[in-house]
C-alpha positions in Angstrom: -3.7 27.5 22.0 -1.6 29.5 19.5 -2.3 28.7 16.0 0.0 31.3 14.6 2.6 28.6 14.8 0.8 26.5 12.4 0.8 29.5 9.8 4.3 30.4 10.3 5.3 26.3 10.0 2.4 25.1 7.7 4.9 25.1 4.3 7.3 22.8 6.2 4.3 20.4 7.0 3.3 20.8 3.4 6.8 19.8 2.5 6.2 17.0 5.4 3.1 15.8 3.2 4.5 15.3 0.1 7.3 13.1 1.4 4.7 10.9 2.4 3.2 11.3 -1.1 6.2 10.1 -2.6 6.2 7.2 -0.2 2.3 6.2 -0.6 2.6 6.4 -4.4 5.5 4.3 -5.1 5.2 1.6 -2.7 1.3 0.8 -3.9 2.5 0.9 -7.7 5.5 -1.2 -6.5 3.2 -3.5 -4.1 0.3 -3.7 -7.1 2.7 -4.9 -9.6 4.4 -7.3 -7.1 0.9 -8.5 -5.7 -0.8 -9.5 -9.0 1.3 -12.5 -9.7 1.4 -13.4 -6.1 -2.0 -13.6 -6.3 -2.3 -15.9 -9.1 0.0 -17.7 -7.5 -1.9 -18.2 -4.4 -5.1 -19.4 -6.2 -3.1 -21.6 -8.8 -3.7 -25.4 -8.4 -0.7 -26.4 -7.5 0.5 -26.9 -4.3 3.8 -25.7 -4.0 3.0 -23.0 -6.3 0.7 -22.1 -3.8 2.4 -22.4 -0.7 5.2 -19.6 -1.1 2.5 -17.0 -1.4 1.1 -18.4 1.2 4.0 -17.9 3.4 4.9 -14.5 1.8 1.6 -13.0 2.9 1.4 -15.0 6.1 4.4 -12.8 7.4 3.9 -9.4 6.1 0.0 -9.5 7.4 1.3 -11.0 10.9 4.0 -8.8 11.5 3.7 -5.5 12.4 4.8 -3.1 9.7 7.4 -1.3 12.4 9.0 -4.1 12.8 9.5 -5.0 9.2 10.8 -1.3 8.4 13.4 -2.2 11.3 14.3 -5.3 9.7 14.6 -3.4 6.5 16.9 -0.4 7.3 18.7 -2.2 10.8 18.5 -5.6 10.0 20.3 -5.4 6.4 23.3 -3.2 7.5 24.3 -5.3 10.2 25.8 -8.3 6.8 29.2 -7.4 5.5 28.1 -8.7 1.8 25.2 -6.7 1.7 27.8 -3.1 2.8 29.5 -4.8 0.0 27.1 -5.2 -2.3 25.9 -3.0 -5.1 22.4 -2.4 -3.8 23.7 -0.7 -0.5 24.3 2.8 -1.9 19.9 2.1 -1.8 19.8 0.4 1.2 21.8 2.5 3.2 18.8 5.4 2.9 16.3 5.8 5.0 13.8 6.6 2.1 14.4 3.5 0.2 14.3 1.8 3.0 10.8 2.7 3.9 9.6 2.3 0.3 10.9 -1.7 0.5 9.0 -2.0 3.6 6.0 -0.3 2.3 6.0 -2.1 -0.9 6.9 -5.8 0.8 3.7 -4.8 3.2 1.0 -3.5 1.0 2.3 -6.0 -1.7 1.1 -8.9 0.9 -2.3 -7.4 1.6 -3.0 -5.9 -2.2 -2.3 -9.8 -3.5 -5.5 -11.4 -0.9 -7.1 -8.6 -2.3 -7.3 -9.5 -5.8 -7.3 -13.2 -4.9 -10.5 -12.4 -3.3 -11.5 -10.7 -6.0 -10.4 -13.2 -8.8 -12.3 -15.7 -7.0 -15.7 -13.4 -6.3 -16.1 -13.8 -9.7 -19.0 -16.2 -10.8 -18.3 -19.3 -12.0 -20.3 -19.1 -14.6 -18.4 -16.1 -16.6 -15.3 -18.5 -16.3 -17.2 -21.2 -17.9 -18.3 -18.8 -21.1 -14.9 -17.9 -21.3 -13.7 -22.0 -21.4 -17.3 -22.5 -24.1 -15.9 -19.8 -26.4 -12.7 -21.4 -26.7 -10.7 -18.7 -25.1 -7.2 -20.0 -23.5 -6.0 -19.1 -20.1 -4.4 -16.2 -21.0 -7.0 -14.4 -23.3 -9.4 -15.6 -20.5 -7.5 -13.2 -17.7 -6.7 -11.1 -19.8 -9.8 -10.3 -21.7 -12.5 -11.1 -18.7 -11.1 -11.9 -15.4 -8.7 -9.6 -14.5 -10.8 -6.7 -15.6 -14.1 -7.8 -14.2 -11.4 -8.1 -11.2 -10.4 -5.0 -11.4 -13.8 -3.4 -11.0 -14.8 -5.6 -8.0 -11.4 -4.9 -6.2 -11.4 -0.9 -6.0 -13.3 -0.5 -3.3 -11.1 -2.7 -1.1 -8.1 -1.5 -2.9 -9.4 2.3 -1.8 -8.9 1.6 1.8 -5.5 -0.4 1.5 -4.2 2.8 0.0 -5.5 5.2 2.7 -4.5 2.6 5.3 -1.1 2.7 3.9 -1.3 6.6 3.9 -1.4 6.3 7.7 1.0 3.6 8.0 3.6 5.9 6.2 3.6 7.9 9.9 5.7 4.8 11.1 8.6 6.5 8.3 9.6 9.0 10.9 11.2 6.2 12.9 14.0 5.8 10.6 14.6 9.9 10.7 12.8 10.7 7.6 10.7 13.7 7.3 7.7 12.5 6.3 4.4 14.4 7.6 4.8 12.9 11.1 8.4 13.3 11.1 8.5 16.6 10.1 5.4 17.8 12.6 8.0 15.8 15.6 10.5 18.1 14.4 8.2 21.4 14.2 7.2 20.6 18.0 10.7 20.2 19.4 11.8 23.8 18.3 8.1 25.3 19.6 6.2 23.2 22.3 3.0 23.4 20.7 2.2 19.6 20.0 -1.6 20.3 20.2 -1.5 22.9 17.4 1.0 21.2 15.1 -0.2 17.4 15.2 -4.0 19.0 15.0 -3.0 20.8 11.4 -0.4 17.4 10.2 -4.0 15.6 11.5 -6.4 18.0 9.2 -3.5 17.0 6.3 -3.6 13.6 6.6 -7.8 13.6 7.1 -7.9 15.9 3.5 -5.3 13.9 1.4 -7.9 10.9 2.5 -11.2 12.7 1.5 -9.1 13.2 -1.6 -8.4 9.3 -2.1 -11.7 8.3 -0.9 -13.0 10.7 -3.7 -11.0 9.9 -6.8 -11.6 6.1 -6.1 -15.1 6.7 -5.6 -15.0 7.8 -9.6 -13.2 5.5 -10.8 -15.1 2.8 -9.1 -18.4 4.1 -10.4 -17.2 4.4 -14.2 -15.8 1.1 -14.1 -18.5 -0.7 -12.8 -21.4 1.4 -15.0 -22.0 -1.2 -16.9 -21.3 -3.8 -14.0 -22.7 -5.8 -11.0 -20.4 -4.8 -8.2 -19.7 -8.1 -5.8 -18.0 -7.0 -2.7 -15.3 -8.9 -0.8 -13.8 -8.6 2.7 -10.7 -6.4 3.4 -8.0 -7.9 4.9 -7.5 -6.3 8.3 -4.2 -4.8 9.1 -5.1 -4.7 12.8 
């Protein structure tokens, strides 16, 4: 094995890895802002209310993610109105294409998340809230949702280095993300061992990274805290 091809190459993963920065970073502020009225949708009362979150999620967690980046940057191109339309100068780029993917995804998973979390909460902190005279609002705003917040970072930890690893899947649409670029890399030099070992060691040290900031966050939230944990949705 000849890692003096990583050295030579390792700036080109490094601009590989920050390509799939961009991509992680926007779609999971895109997918949280998207999945925090969905999931107040999901857990409201109503029945209809309910039932188009419902759906929403039902497809994006039972589809694979592949096939809904296909949908995105394939499916979209093949309608006249939407060449003709003034959103195709963004959907006719790979990039954006990814990020709508991305966000539609982690936007289905990130929303069960904080349902889950909404409703770990005890009952009986909603109750004080309804004693006190608080309204709905006040009540989310001022308890729930950041009691919610608190519970939900562990979970919302791992959606974000499972999305990290989903970004791979970019590289099918011809964008140079870390994968991408590594496929690249190996065409012009035959060493696949030696280049998908170092875009490996990337993607494992952008995780510890993750894994680390959440881990602070998570403990100064919830100092002064209980911490109730809730399942995380599998993607498999």
């Amino acid at each position: 094995m000849d890692f003096s091809v990583v050295v030579e190459y390792f700036p080109k993963l490094l601009e590989g890895a920050w390509v799939s920065l961009q991509l992680v970073a926007i779609s999971i502020v895109l997918g949280g802002i998207f999945a925090l009225p969905i999931a107040l949708a999901r857990i409201s009362p109503v029945g209809w209310i309910k039932a188009i979150p419902f759906a929403y999620i039902f497809f994006f967690r039972g589809t694979p993610l592949l096939v809904q980046i296909f949908l995105v940057y394939y499916g979209a191109s093949q309608f006249d109105a939407v060449r003709e339309s003034v959103l195709w100068p963004i959907l006719k780029e790979p990039f954006w294409c990814a990020i709508i993917a991305f966000t539609l995804n982690t936007s289905a998973y990130t929303a069960e998340i904080f349902r889950g979390a909404i409703q770990a909460i005890p009952q009986g902190e909603v109750e004080a809230c309804k004693v006190i005279g608080m309204t709905k609002f006040q009540m989310y705003r001022r308890v729930l949702l950041p009691r919610a917040f608190g519970i939900v970072l562990p979970a919302y930890g791992n959606e974000i280095i499972l999305m990290l690893k989903g970004s791979a899947l970019a590289s099918t649409i011809t964008i140079l993300d870390l994968t991408g670029m590594s496929r690249t890399i190996i065409a012009r030099t035959y060493t696949p061992m030696e280049i998908f070992l170092a875009a490996g060691g990337i993607y494992l040290v952008i995780s510890i990274v993750i894994i680390a900031i959440f881990r602070q966050i998570e403990l100064r939230q919830n100092r002064y805290l209980g911490t109730l944990s809730i399942k995380v949705p599998d993607k498999g």
